[in-house]
N, C-alpha and C positions, 0 to 999 in steps of 0.2 A: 563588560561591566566588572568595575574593578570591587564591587562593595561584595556580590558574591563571596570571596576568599575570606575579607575581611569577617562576616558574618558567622562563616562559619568557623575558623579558627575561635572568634568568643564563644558559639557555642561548644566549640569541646572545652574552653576554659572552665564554663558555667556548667559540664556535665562530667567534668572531672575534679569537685571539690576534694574528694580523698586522696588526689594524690597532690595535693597541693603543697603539704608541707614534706613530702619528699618519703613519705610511708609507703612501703607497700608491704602487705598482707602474704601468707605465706600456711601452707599447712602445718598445721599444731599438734606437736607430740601429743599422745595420752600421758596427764601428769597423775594420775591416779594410783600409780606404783610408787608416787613421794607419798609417804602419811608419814607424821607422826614426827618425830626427831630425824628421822631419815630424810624428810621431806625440808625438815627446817635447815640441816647442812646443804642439802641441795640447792634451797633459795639461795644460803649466801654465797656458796659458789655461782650461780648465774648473776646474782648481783653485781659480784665479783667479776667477773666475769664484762658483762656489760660498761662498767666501770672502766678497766682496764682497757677495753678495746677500742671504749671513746676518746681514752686520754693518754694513753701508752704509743710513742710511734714506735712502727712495726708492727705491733701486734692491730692495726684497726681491721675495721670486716664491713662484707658488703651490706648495704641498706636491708638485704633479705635477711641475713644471718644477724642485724641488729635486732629487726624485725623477730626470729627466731626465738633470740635470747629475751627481750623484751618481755614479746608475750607472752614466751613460758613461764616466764617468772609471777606473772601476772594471775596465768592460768595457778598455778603453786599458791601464791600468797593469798588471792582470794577465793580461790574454786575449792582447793584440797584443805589450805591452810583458817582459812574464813580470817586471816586478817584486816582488820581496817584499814585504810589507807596511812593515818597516822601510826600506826603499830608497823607497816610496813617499810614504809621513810626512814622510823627511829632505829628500829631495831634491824635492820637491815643495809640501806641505803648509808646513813650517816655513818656506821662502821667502815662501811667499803670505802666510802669517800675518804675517810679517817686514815685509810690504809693507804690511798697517796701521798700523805706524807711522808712514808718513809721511804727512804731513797734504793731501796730494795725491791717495790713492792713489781717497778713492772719486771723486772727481770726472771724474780721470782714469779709471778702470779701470769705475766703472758703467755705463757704455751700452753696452760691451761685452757685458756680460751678456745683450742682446736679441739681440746679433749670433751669441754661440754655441748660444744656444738653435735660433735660426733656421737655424743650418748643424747643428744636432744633426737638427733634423725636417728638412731635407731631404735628411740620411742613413738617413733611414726614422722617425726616433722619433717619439712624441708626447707633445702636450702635458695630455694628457687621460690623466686612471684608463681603464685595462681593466676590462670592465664585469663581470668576474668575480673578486674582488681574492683571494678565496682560493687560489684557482687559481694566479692568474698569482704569490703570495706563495708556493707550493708552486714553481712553476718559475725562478722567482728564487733560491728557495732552495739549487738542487741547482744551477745555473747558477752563482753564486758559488763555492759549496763547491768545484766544480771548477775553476773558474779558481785560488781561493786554493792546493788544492792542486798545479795545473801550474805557478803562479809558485814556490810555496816547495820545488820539487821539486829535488833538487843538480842535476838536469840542465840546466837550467834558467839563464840567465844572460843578463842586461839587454844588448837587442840596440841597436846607436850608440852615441852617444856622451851619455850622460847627464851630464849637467851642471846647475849649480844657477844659480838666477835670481841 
Protein backbone atom coordinates (compact mmCIF):
# COMPACT_ATOMS: atom_id res chain seq x y z
CA UNK A 1 0.00 0.00 0.00
CA UNK A 2 1.50 2.80 -1.36
CA UNK A 3 -1.07 5.65 0.35
CA UNK A 4 0.41 4.66 3.84
CA UNK A 5 3.68 7.03 3.21
CA UNK A 6 1.63 9.31 1.41
CA UNK A 7 -0.66 9.82 4.50
CA UNK A 8 1.54 10.07 6.69
CA UNK A 9 4.24 12.55 5.33
CA UNK A 10 0.68 15.14 5.25
CA UNK A 11 0.24 14.44 8.47
CA UNK A 12 3.74 15.66 9.77
CA UNK A 13 2.92 18.64 7.24
CA UNK A 14 -0.36 19.24 9.15
CA UNK A 15 1.51 18.81 12.67
CA UNK A 16 4.21 20.93 11.79
CA UNK A 17 2.54 24.35 11.15
CA UNK A 18 5.48 26.20 13.09
CA UNK A 19 8.00 25.33 11.25
CA UNK A 20 6.53 26.12 8.14
CA UNK A 21 7.78 29.47 7.45
CA UNK A 22 11.28 28.26 8.30
CA UNK A 23 11.26 29.58 12.20
CA UNK A 24 12.59 27.78 14.71
CA UNK A 25 12.46 28.68 18.47
CA UNK A 26 15.47 28.76 20.52
CA UNK A 27 16.24 29.71 24.41
CA UNK A 28 15.65 33.37 25.36
CA UNK A 29 18.15 35.32 27.17
CA UNK A 30 16.91 37.11 30.41
CA UNK A 31 16.40 40.73 29.00
CA UNK A 32 15.67 42.21 32.35
CA UNK A 33 19.12 43.66 32.92
CA UNK A 34 18.19 46.14 29.62
CA UNK A 35 15.76 48.88 31.62
CA UNK A 36 15.63 52.18 30.98
CA UNK A 37 18.17 54.04 28.35
CA UNK A 38 20.56 51.02 28.68
CA UNK A 39 17.84 48.91 27.33
CA UNK A 40 16.85 51.40 24.51
CA UNK A 41 20.71 51.33 23.01
CA UNK A 42 20.51 47.78 23.33
CA UNK A 43 17.19 47.43 21.10
CA UNK A 44 18.86 49.34 18.43
CA UNK A 45 21.79 47.48 18.53
CA UNK A 46 19.89 44.13 17.99
CA UNK A 47 17.72 45.83 15.52
CA UNK A 48 20.88 46.63 14.12
CA UNK A 49 21.91 43.92 14.32
CA UNK A 50 19.23 41.81 12.77
CA UNK A 51 19.07 44.22 9.94
CA UNK A 52 22.54 43.87 8.96
CA UNK A 53 22.69 40.13 9.09
CA UNK A 54 19.53 39.93 6.73
CA UNK A 55 21.03 42.12 4.11
CA UNK A 56 24.87 42.40 4.59
CA UNK A 57 26.70 39.43 2.64
CA UNK A 58 29.12 37.84 4.94
CA UNK A 59 27.77 38.94 7.86
CA UNK A 60 24.26 36.50 7.48
CA UNK A 61 23.54 34.01 10.54
CA UNK A 62 21.69 30.76 11.07
CA UNK A 63 17.86 30.64 11.28
CA UNK A 64 18.59 30.08 15.29
CA UNK A 65 20.68 33.10 15.87
CA UNK A 66 17.95 35.09 13.66
CA UNK A 67 15.63 33.50 15.78
CA UNK A 68 18.00 34.72 18.87
CA UNK A 69 18.24 38.33 17.76
CA UNK A 70 14.66 38.55 16.82
CA UNK A 71 13.02 37.51 19.75
CA UNK A 72 15.28 39.23 21.96
CA UNK A 73 14.56 42.23 20.57
CA UNK A 74 11.01 41.53 20.93
CA UNK A 75 11.40 40.18 24.53
CA UNK A 76 13.38 44.23 25.08
CA UNK A 77 10.89 46.28 23.11
CA UNK A 78 7.66 44.83 24.55
CA UNK A 79 8.46 42.98 27.76
CA UNK A 80 11.13 45.47 29.52
CA UNK A 81 10.58 48.41 27.05
CA UNK A 82 6.34 48.05 26.97
CA UNK A 83 6.61 49.54 23.39
CA UNK A 84 3.87 49.40 20.93
CA UNK A 85 4.40 47.74 17.85
CA UNK A 86 4.12 51.05 16.00
CA UNK A 87 6.82 52.87 18.49
CA UNK A 88 8.82 49.96 17.87
CA UNK A 89 8.96 49.95 13.67
CA UNK A 90 9.38 54.02 13.84
CA UNK A 91 11.74 54.55 16.27
CA UNK A 92 13.83 51.54 15.94
CA UNK A 93 13.37 49.57 12.75
CA UNK A 94 12.97 52.44 10.16
CA UNK A 95 16.42 54.07 11.54
CA UNK A 96 18.29 50.81 11.17
CA UNK A 97 16.88 50.24 7.77
CA UNK A 98 17.72 54.01 7.23
CA UNK A 99 21.20 53.02 8.04
CA UNK A 100 21.51 50.74 4.79
CA UNK A 101 21.79 53.42 3.01
CA UNK A 102 24.92 54.29 3.71
CA UNK A 103 27.55 52.63 2.01
CA UNK A 104 29.55 52.07 5.17
CA UNK A 105 27.03 50.80 7.29
CA UNK A 106 27.67 46.76 6.62
CA UNK A 107 31.28 47.01 7.06
CA UNK A 108 31.13 49.04 9.83
CA UNK A 109 28.12 47.61 11.72
CA UNK A 110 28.75 43.53 10.60
CA UNK A 111 30.94 42.18 13.26
CA UNK A 112 28.92 43.61 15.61
CA UNK A 113 26.63 41.16 14.86
CA UNK A 114 28.93 38.25 16.67
CA UNK A 115 29.47 40.50 19.50
CA UNK A 116 25.48 40.75 20.28
CA UNK A 117 24.84 37.31 19.59
CA UNK A 118 27.65 36.52 22.16
CA UNK A 119 26.18 38.89 25.03
CA UNK A 120 22.61 37.65 24.03
CA UNK A 121 23.97 33.85 25.08
CA UNK A 122 25.67 34.93 27.89
CA UNK A 123 22.38 36.39 29.13
CA UNK A 124 21.02 32.86 29.19
CA UNK A 125 20.07 32.36 25.32
CA UNK A 126 21.08 30.12 22.64
CA UNK A 127 22.29 29.47 19.84
CA UNK A 128 20.75 26.28 19.01
CA UNK A 129 16.83 24.86 18.21
CA UNK A 130 14.98 23.44 21.42
CA UNK A 131 14.79 20.02 20.76
CA UNK A 132 11.20 20.09 20.95
CA UNK A 133 10.16 22.93 18.38
CA UNK A 134 6.48 22.30 18.78
CA UNK A 135 6.41 22.83 22.20
CA UNK A 136 8.65 25.60 22.56
CA UNK A 137 6.45 27.34 19.21
CA UNK A 138 3.23 26.61 21.49
CA UNK A 139 5.21 28.64 24.47
CA UNK A 140 6.40 31.37 22.22
CA UNK A 141 3.29 31.78 21.16
CA UNK A 142 1.31 32.74 24.44
CA UNK A 143 4.69 34.50 25.52
CA UNK A 144 4.55 37.00 22.71
CA UNK A 145 0.63 37.26 22.69
CA UNK A 146 1.19 38.53 26.11
CA UNK A 147 3.91 40.78 25.91
CA UNK A 148 2.15 42.42 22.64
CA UNK A 149 -0.82 42.79 24.65
CA UNK A 150 1.04 44.43 28.06
CA UNK A 151 2.92 46.77 25.49
CA UNK A 152 -0.41 48.00 23.63
CA UNK A 153 -2.31 48.19 26.85
CA UNK A 154 -3.13 52.31 27.57
CA UNK A 155 -1.48 51.70 30.69
CA UNK A 156 1.27 51.05 29.45
CA UNK A 157 3.88 53.79 28.43
CA UNK A 158 7.70 53.74 26.85
CA UNK A 159 9.83 53.89 29.99
CA UNK A 160 13.35 56.73 29.16
CA UNK A 161 13.92 58.53 26.93
CA UNK A 162 13.34 57.05 23.51
CA UNK A 163 15.04 58.51 20.95
CA UNK A 164 15.81 57.73 17.29
CA UNK A 165 19.30 56.79 15.79
Amino acid sequence: MKIAPVVFAASLCLAAPALADGKVYVQLPDMSYFGGEIGEDFLYQLVLANVVSSNCPGFEVTDAEWSLLTDSADLLAYGELKLGTNDFDNLFYDPAFAALDEPTTCAEEGPAVEEILTELVEHGGSREPLPDQEKAYAEWRVLMDNLHAQAEAPEAAPQGKIKHK
